[in-house]
C-alpha positions as CSV (number, residue, x, y, z in Angstrom):
1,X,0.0,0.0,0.0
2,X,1.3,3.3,-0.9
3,X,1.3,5.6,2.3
4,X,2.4,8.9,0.7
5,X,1.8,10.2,-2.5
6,X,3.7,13.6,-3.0
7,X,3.4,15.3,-6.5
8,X,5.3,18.0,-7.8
9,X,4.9,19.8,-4.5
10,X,6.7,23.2,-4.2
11,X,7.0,26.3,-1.4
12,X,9.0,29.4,-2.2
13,X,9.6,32.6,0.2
14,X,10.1,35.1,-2.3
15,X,12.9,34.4,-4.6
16,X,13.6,31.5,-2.0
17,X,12.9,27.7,-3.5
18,X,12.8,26.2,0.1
19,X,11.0,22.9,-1.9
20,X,11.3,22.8,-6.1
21,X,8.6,20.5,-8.0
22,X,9.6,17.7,-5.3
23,X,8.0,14.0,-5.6
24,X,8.1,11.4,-3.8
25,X,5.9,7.8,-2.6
26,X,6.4,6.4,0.6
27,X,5.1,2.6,1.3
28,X,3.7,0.8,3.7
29,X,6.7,-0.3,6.3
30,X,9.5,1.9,5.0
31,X,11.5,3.7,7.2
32,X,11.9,6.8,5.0
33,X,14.9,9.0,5.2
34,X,14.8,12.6,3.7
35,X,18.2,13.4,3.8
36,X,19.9,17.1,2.8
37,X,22.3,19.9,3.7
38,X,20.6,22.6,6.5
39,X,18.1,24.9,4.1
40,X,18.0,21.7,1.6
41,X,14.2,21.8,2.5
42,X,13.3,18.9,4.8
43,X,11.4,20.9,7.5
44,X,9.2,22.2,4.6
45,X,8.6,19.5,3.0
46,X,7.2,17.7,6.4
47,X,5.3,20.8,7.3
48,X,3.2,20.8,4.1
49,X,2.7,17.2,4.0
50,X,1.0,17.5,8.2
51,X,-0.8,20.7,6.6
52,X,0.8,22.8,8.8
53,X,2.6,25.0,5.6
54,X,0.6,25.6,2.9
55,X,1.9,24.6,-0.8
56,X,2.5,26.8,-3.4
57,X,1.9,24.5,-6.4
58,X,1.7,20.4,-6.5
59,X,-0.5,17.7,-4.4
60,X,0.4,15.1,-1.8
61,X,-2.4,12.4,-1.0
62,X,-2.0,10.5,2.4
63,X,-2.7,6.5,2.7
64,X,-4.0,6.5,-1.1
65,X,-7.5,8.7,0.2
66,X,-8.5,5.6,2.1
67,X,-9.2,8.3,5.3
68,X,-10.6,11.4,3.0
69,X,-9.6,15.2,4.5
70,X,-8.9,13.7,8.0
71,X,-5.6,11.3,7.8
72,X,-4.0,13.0,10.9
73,X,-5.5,11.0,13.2
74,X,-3.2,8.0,11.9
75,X,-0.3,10.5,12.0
76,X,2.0,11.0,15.1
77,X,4.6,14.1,14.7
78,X,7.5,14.9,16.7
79,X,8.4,18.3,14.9
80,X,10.3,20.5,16.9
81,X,12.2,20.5,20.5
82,X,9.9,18.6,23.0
83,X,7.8,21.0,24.8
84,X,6.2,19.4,27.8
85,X,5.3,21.2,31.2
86,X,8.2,21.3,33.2
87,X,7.0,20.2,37.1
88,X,4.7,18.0,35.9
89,X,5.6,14.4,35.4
90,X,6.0,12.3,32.3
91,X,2.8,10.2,32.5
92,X,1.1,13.4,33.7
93,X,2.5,15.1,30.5
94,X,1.3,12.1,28.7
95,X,-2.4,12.3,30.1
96,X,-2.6,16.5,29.0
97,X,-2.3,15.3,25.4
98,X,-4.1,12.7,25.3
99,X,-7.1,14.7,26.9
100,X,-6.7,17.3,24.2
101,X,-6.7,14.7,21.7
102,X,-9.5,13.1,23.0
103,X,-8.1,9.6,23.1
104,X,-9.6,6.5,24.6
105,X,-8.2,4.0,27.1
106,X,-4.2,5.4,25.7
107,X,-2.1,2.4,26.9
108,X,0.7,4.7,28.7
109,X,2.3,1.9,30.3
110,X,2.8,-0.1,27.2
111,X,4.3,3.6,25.5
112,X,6.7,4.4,28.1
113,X,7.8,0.7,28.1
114,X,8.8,1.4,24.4
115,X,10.7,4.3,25.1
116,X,12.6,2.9,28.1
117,X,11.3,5.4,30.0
118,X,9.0,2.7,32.3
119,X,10.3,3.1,36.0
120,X,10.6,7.1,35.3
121,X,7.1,8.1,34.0
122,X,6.8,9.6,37.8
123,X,9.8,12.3,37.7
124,X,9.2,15.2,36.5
125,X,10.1,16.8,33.2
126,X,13.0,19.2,34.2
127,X,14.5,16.7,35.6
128,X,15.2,14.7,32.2
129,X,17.9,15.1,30.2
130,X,17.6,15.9,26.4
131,X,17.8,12.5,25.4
132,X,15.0,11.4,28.1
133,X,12.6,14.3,26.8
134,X,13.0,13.3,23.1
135,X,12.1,9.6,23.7
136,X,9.1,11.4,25.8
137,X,8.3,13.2,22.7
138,X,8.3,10.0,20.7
139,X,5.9,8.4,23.4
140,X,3.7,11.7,22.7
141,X,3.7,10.9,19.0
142,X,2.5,7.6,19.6
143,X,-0.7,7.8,21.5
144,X,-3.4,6.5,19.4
145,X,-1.4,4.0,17.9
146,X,-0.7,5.7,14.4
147,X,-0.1,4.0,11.4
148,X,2.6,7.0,10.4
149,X,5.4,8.3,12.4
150,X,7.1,11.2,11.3
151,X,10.5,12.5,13.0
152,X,12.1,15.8,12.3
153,X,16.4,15.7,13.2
154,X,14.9,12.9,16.4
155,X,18.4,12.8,17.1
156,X,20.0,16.5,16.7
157,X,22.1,17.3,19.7
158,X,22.2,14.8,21.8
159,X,25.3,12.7,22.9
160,X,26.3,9.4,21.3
161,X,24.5,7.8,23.9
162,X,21.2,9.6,23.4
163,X,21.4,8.8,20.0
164,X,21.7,5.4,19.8
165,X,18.4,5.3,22.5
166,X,16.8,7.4,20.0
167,X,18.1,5.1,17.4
168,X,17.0,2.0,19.3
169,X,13.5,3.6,19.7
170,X,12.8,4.5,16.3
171,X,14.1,0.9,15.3
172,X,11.7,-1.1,18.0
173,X,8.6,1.3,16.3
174,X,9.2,0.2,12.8
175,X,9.5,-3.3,14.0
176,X,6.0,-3.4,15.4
177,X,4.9,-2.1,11.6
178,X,4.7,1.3,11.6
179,X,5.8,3.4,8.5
180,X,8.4,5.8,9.7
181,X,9.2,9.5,7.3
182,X,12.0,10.7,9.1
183,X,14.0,14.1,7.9
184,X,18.1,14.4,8.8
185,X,21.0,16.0,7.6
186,X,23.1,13.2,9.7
187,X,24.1,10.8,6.7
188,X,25.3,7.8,9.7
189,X,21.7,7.9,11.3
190,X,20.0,7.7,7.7
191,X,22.3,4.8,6.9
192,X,21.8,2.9,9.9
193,X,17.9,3.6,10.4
194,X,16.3,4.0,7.1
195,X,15.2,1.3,4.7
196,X,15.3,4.2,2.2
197,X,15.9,7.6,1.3
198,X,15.5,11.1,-0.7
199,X,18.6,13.3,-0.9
200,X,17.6,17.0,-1.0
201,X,19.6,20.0,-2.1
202,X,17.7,23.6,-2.2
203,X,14.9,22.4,-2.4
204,X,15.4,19.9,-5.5
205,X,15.4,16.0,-4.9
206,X,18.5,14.8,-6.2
207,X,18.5,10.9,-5.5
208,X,15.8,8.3,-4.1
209,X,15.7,5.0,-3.6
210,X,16.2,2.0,-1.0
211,X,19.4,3.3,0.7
212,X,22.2,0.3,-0.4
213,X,21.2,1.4,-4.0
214,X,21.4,5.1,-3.0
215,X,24.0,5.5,-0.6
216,X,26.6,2.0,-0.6
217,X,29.9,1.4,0.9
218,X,30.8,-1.1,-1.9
219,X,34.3,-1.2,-3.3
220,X,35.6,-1.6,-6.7
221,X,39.1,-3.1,-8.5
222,X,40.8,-1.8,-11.6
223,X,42.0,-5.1,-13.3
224,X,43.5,-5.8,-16.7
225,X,45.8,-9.0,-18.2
226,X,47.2,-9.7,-21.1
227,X,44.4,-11.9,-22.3
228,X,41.0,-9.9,-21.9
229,X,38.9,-12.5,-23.0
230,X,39.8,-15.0,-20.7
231,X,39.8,-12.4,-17.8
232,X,36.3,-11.3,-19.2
233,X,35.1,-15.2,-18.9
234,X,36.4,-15.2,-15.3
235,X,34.7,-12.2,-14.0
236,X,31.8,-13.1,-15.7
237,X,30.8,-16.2,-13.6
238,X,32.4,-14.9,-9.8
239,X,29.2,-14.4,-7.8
240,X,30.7,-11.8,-5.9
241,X,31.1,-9.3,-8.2
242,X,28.0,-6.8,-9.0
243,X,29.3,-5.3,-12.7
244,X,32.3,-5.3,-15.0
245,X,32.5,-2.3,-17.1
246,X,35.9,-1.0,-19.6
247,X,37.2,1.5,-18.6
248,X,40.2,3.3,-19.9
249,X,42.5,0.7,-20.2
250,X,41.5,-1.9,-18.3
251,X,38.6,-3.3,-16.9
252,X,36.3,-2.0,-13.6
253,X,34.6,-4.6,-11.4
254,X,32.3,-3.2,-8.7
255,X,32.3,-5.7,-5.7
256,X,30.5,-6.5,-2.7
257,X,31.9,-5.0,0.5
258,X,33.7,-8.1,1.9
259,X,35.4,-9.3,-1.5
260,X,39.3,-8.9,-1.6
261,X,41.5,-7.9,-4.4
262,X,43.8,-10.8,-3.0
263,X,41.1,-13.4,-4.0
264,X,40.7,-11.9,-7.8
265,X,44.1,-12.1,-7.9
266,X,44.4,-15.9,-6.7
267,X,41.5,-17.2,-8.9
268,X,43.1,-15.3,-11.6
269,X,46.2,-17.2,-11.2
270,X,44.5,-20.7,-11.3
271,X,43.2,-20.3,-14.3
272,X,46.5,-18.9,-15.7
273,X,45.9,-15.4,-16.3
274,X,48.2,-13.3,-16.2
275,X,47.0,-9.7,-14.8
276,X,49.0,-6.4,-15.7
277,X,47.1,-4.6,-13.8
278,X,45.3,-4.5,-10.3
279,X,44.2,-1.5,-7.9
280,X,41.6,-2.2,-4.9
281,X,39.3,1.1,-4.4
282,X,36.4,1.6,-1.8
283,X,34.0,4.5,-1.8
284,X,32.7,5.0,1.8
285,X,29.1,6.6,2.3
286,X,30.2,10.1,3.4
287,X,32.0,10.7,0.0
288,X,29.4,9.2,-2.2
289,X,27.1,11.5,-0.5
290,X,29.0,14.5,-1.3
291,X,29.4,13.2,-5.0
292,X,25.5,13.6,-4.9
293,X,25.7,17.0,-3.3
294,X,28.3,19.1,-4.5
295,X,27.3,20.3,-7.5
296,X,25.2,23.4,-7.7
297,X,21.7,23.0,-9.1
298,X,20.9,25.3,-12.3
């Protein structure tokens, strides 16, 4: 099932392109990465789609209209800095917004549980740290048991430790089924929460697509021999090895992230090949990300 349908969908402030003729679907059980530069965008694009900005041009359609004009109630949002009333508790925190949302029976133990915040839901708020008051912020998102989470930076500022809680949280959601949209500039958290990902710059969507196929931290070896054919033949039928292209003058193998040069080398050598040529080359995530990014959009 398609969750998110987003068509062409622009917002400019003045002379400003904050989001440029951007489209995107999410489906059901991705974990959804919208990844991009400060000012690429992101907090746009999730503000128009939760109808809290208002497009300029383009459509977006939420869970394929199965909900008509009222989808939010199968939305949670954690937008902005949590903002909870500071000598109240937690759970008492908890129980202000589900009032106001007029929820039924919430099951608050069962959400503080998730958020490993069971055993604290009686301190009060100022006495969290950052990290502690995100994952409370998460817990607000969830009353009502959405279908849709959606995070803004869930993981800006906090210590290493913080973030891998945060990271551990947003995980343990998606496991129980959820479809997660979550916006970053933080290329490691993308990689190591999202299924997949759009890469924004100025408002433009540059790349999208399931994140190995997007963003991958495969390798590749510059090879050549004296008989090309016979190398050809070889290369042909390893299983570890994802393409062969020409290049230049000799021949580029893209591999998996585990395969050695060494072993190329060896195989070549058993069935008497001769190679003139071998160079082992790995591209880590970081640089292929600012491959995608550099260039200035016209």
């Amino acid at each position: 099932m398609t969750i998110l349908s987003i068509n062409q969908l622009s917002k400019h402030y003045g002379r400003i392109h904050a989001v440029d003729g951007l489209s995107l679907t999410v489906e059901e059980g991705n974990i959804f990465g919208i990844l991009g530069p400060n000012g690429s965008g992101k907090t746009t694009t999730l503000g128009m789609i939760l109808n809290i900005i208002f497009p300029d041009s383009g459509t977006y359609d939420w869970f394929e209209g199965r909900f008509g004009n009222n989808p939010r109630r199968h939305i949670g949002a954690l937008l902005e800095t949590p903002n909870f009333y500071p000598y109240l508790s937690a759970l008492d925190n908890l129980k202000i917004v589900a009032h106001v949302r007029k929820l039924k029976d919430p099951d608050f133990d069962g959400i503080l549980e998730l958020v490993n915040l069971k055993g604290r839901e009686h301190d009060l708020f100022r006495t969290y740290s950052f990290g502690m008051k995100q994952r409370l912020a998460i817990a607000s998102a969830m009353l009502g048991d959405p279908d849709v989470l959606i995070f803004d930076e869930p993981t800006n500022g906090l210590d290493p430790q913080g973030i891998a809680e945060v990271r551990e949280t947003i995980l343990e959601i998606a496991n129980r089924g959820k479809t997660i949209l979550m916006a970053s500039h933080i290329l490691d958290e993308v990689e190591k929460i999202c299924t997949h990902v759009a890469i924004l710059k100025k408002g433009r969507l540059l790349a999208t697509g399931q994140v190995g196929a997007i963003l991958s931290d495969e390798q590749w070896i510059e090879v050549e021999a004296t008989e090309r054919n016979k190398l050809k033949a070889l290369l042909a039928n390893i299983p570890e090895l994802k393409s062969v292209t020409e290049k230049d003058r000799f021949l580029l193998v893209t591999t998996q992230p585990d395969f050695q040069a060494a072993t190329l080398n060896q195989l070549a050598f058993q069935q008497g090949i001769l190679l003139t040529h071998l160079v082992s080359r790995s591209k880590s995530l970081e640089s292929e990300f600012l491959e995608i990014t550099k260039e200035d959009l016209v």
